[in-house]
N, C-alpha and C positions, 0 to 999 in steps of 0.2 A: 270187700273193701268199701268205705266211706269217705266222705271227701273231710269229714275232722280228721280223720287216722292221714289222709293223705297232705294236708296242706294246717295241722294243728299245730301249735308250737307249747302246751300247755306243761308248764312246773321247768320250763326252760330259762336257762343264765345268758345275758347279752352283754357285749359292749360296744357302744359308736362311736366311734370319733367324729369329732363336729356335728354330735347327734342334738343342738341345740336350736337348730334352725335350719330351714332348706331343705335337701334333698336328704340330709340327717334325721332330720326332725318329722320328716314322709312317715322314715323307712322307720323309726319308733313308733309313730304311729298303729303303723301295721303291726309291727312285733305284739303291742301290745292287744290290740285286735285277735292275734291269732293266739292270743295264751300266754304270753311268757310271764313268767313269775318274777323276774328282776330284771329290768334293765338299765345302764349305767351306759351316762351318755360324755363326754369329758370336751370341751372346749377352752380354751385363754382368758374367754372375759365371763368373771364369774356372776355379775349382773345376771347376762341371759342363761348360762347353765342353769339360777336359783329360779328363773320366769319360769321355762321351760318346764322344770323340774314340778314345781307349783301348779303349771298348767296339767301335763299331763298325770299329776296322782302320784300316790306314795308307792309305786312299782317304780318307776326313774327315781333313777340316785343321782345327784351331778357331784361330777367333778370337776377340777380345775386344772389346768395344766400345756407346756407348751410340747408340741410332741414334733417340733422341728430340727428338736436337739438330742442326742442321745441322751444326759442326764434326765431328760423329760419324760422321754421312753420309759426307761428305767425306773423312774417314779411311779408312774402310773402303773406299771405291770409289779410292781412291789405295793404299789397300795391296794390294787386288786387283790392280789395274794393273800392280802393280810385281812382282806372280807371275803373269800371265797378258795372254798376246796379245789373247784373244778369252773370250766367257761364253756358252755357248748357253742355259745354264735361268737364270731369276733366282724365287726365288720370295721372297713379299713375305709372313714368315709375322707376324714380331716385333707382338707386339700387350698392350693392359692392358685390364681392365677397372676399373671404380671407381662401387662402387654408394652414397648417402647419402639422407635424405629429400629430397624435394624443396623444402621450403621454408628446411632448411639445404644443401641442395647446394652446394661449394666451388668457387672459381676454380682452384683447383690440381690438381681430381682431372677440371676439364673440361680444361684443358688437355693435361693430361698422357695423357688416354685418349685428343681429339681427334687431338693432333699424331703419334700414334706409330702407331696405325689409320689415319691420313687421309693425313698429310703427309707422316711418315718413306717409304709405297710409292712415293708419286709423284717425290719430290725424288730417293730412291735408285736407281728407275732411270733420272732424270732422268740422274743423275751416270755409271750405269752403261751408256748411252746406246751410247757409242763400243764399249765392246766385244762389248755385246749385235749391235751392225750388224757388226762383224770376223767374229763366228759366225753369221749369218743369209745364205739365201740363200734365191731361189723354191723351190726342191726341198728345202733343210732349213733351215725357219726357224728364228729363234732363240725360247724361250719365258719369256713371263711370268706368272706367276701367282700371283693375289690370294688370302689366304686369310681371308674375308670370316665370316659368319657366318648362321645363321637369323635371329639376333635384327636381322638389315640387310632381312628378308623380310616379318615381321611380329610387331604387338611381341607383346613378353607383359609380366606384372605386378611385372617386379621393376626396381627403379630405379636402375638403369642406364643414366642417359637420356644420355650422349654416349657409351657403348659402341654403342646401339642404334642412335642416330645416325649415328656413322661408320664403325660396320658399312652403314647402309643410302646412304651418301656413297660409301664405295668400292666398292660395285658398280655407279652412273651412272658413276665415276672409272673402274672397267674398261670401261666403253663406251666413254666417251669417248677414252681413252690406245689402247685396241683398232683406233677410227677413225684415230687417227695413226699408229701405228709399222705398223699391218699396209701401210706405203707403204715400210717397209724391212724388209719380211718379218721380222716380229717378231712375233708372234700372242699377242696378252695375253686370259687367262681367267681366272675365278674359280671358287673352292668355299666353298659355303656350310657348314661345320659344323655337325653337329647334337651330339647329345648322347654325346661321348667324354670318359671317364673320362680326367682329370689333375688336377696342382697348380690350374692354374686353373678348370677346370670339379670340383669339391670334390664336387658332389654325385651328379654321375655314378658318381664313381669309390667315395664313401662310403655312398652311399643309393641305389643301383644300382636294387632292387627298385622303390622309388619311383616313379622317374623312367622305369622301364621301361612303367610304367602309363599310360604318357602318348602313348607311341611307338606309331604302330599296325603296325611290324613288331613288336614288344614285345622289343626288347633294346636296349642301348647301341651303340654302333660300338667296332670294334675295330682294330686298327692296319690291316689287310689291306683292310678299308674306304677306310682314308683313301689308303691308298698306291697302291688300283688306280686309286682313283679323279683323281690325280694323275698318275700315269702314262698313263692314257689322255690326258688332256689335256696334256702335257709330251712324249708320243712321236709318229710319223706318225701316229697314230690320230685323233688329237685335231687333224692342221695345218688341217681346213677348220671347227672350232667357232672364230668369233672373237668376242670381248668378251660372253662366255656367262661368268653365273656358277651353278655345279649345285651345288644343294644333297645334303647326303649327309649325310643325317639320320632315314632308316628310315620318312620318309612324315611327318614330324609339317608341313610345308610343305604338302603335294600332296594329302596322303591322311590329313586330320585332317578327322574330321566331328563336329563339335559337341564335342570333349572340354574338361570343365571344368578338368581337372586337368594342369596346364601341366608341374609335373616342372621339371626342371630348367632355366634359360634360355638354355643355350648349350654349344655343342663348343669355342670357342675363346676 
């Protein structure tokens, strides 16, 4: 064995959601680091899809699209189709948060955080089904992978209660979709986020020192974090972890013992 053969991704088909920025834009990184021959990254505002796209080279394709809604779903895995025979990575990153008091908490920020966390992973590679089975086989399955968060592990005090929620819904939802498709050698996993600096995680990226005090490694993640750790589980290294979701968050999950001071409440 070799560690290419073990953790190489080469002449491989991907797709991200929200793979335009953040903990998206990592884990493309890495994809394309370890070999992949196309990767297709799809977000809402087609400005940064076309940056993105530009920045990282003519192996990212972007595309545009909202994948909160079923017709959006639907779009995207019918546009995919219509460029590609088969998908061997899907990764399920597109995600929102939406924090209010609890006793004004809105219907529209539960919604819109539950369905796009919970519902957009499942229905998308519901949709993407067919060609994730055209790329999959016993010796090279095909992969899926959730990108879940700490705050789905255990809570903390900021109120974001259907982030926290359908963060901790889609890692039973990787078990459970793990027990189905691993019957068409499909192998779904998750990664838990911790505290990486971006637009959505504000305070990582702006109060760094902060939130550092919280980590009992004492730093934030850094892109090379997220993308090894996606590539392990995305290349042969990773085909016999199934419906496993790893957290990658410098120990505040595993290795926090008694800290009062929570820092920030999430990587994604």
């Amino acid at each position: 064995m070799n560690l290419q053969d073990l953790f190489g991704l080469e002449g491989r088909v991907a797709l991200v959601t929200g793979g335009s920025r953040g903990i998206g834009k990592m884990i493309v990184e890495g994809l394309l680091a370890a070999g992949c021959a196309r990767v297709y990254i799809v977000a809402r505002k087609k400005e940064q899809v076309d940056a993105t796209s530009a920045e990282l080279g003519d192996k990212v394709i972007g595309l545009t699209g909202d994948l909160s809604q079923m017709d959006g779903i639907e779009a995207l895995a019918n546009e995919l189709a219509s460029r590609q025979d088969s998908l061997d990575i899907l990764v399920n990153n597109a995600g929102a948060a939406w924090g209010e008091p609890f006793e004004s908490f809105s219907e529209v920020g539960w919604h819109r955080t539950m369905d796009l966390n919970l519902k957009t992973p499942f229905f998308l590679t519901q949709k993407l089904l067919p060609l994730l089975k055209a790329a999959a086989s016993k010796d090279r399955p095909a992969k899926v992978l959730m990108i879940a968060s700490i705050d789905g592990m255990r809570p903390n005090p900021w109120e974001t209660y259907p982030y926290q929620a359908s963060k901790a819904g889609l890692i039973h939802l990787t078990r459970r979709m793990a027990a189905q498709l691993i019957r068409d050698n499909i192998v779904v996993n998750g990664i838990g986020p911790g505290a990486f600096p971006s637009d959505m995680n504000r305070a990582a990226r702006d109060n760094q020192d902060a939130v550092e005090k919280a980590i009992p490694s004492g730093r934030v993640g850094v892109a090379e974090d997220m993308a090894a750790g996606a590539i392990y589980l995305l290349s042969r290294a990773g085909d016999y972890v199934v419906g496993t979701t790893i957290p990658i968050d410098g120990g505040v999950v595993n290795a926090n013992i008694g800290s009062d001071d929570w820092g920030d409440p999430s990587g994604h």
